[in-house]
C-alpha positions as CSV (number, residue, x, y, z in Angstrom):
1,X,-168.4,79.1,-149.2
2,X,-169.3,80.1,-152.5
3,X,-167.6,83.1,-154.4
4,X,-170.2,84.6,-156.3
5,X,-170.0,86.8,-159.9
6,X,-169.1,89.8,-158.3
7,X,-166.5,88.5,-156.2
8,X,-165.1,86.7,-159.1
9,X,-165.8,89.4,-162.0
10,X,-164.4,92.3,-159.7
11,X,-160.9,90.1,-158.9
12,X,-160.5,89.0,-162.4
13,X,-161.1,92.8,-163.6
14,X,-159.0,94.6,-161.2
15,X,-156.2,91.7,-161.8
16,X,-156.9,93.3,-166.0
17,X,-156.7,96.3,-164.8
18,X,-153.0,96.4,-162.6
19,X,-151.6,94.4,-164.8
20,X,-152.5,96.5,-168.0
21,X,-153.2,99.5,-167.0
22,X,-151.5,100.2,-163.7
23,X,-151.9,104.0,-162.9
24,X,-152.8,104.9,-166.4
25,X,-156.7,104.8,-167.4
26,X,-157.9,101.9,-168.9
27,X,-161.2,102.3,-170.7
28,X,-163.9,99.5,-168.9
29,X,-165.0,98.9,-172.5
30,X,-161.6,97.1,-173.2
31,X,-161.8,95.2,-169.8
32,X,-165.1,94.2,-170.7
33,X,-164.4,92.8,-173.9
34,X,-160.3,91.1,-172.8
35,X,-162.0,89.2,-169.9
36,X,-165.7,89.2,-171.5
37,X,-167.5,90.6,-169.0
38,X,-170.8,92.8,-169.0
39,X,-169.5,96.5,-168.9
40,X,-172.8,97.5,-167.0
41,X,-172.3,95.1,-164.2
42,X,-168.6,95.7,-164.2
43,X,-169.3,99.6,-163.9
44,X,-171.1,98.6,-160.8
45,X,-168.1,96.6,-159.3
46,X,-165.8,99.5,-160.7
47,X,-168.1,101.9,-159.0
48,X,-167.6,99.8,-155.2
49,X,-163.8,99.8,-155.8
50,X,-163.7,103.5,-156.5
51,X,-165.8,104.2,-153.6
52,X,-163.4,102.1,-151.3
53,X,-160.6,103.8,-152.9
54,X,-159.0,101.2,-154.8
55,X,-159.1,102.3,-157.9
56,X,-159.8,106.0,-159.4
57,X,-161.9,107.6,-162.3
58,X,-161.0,110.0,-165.4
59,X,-163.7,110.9,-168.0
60,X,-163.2,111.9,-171.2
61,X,-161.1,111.1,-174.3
62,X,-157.9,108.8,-172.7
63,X,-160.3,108.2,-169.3
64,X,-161.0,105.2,-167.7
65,X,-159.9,103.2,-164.7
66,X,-156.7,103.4,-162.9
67,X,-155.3,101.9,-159.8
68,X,-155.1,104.3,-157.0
69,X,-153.3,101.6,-154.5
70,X,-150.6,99.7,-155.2
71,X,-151.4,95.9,-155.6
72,X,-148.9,94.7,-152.9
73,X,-151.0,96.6,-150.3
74,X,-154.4,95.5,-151.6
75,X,-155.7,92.1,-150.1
76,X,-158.2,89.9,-152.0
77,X,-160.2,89.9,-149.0
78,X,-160.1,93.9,-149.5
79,X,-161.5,93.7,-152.7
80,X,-164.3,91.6,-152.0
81,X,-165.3,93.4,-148.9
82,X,-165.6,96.6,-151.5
83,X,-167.8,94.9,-153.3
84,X,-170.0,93.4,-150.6
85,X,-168.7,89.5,-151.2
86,X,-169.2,87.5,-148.1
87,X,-166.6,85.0,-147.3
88,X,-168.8,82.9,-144.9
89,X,-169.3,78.9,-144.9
90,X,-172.1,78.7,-142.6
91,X,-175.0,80.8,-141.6
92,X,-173.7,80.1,-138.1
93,X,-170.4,82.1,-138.7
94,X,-171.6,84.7,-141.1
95,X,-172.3,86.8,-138.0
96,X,-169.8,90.5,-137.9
97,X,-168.8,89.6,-134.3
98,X,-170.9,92.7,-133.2
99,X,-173.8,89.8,-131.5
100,X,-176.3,90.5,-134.2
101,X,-177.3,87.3,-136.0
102,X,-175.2,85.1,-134.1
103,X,-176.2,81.5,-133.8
104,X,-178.5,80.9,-131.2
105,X,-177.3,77.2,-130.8
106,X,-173.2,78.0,-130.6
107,X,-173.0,76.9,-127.3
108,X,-174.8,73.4,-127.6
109,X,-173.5,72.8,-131.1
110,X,-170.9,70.1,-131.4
111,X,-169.4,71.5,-134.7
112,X,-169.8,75.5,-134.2
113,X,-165.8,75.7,-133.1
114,X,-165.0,73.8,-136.1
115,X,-166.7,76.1,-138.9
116,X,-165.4,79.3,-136.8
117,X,-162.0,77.6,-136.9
118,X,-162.2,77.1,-140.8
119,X,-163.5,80.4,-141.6
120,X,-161.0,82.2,-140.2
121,X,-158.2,79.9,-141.9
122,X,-159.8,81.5,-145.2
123,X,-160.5,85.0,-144.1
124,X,-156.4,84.9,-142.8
125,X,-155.7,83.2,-146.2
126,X,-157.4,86.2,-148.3
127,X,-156.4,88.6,-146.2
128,X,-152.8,87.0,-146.4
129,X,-153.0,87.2,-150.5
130,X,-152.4,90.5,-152.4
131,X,-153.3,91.5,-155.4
132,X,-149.7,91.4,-156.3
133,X,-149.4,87.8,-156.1
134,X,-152.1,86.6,-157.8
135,X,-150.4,89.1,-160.8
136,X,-147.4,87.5,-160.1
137,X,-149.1,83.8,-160.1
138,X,-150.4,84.4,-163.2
139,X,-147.5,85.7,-164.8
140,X,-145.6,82.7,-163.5
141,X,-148.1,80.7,-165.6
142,X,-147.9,82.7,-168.9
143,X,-143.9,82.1,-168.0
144,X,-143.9,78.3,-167.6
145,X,-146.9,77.2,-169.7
146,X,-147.8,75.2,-166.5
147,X,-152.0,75.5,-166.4
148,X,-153.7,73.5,-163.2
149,X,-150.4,71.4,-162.8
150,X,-149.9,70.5,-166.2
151,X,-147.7,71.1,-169.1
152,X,-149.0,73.2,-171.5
153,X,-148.6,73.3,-175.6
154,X,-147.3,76.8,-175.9
């Protein structure tokens, strides 16, 4: 499984944008620049959240993006399914349990019940994770100057 740009970009910006903005606008210029993203592609991303009802719009002087849900009830998983992110390993599980484009060789294949078995560990996994704790994670790091398990100079 690879998380792609848009999986990534959209997490990190709506992370930006509960954390900073909350349910107050926040303009996607300043998003943009604070996580140094392209504000055309991230207007796209913002465009899939809104659409899912994530997140909401204002225009105008003081307008930008707010959140619409509160992060404890959004799931990671949520946020990359707005935005069309896949969370598959194999071409043999990437299937949406409806029989199209299932693997023809399930059946015979000594592995298929293995790569079912660890895709769903990581779909329950982001479904499991809200965007409040990866706020809170990452306030926890700011807090203890601990970065990827070491002590850092703060």
């Amino acid at each position: 499984m690879r998380v792609t740009t848009k999986g990534r970009y959209a997490l990190r910006a709506i992370t930006k944008l509960a954390l900073e903005g909350g349910d107050k606008p926040l303009p996607i210029k300043k998003i943009a620049e604070d996580e140094d993203l392209s504000p055309e592609f991230l207007e796209q991303i913002f465009f899939r959240l809104k659409k899912a009802g994530t997140i909401s719009s204002m225009r105008g002087p003081g307008g930008g993006f707010a959140m619409k849900q509160d992060p404890e009830s959004i799931t990671v998983k949520a946020i990359f399914d707005a935005v069309g992110e896949g969370l598959e390993l194999t071409p043999c599980t990437s299937y949406q349990g409806d029989g199209a484009g299932e693997c023809v060789r399930k059946d015979e294949c000594l592995v298929h019940d293995m790569w079912e078995e660890v895709s769903e560990h990581i779909i329950q996994y982001f479904e499991s994770l809200t965007l409040k704790n990866v706020m809170e994670k990452n306030s926890l790091q700011e807090y203890t100057g601990v970065v990827d398990g070491q002590q850092a100079s703060v």
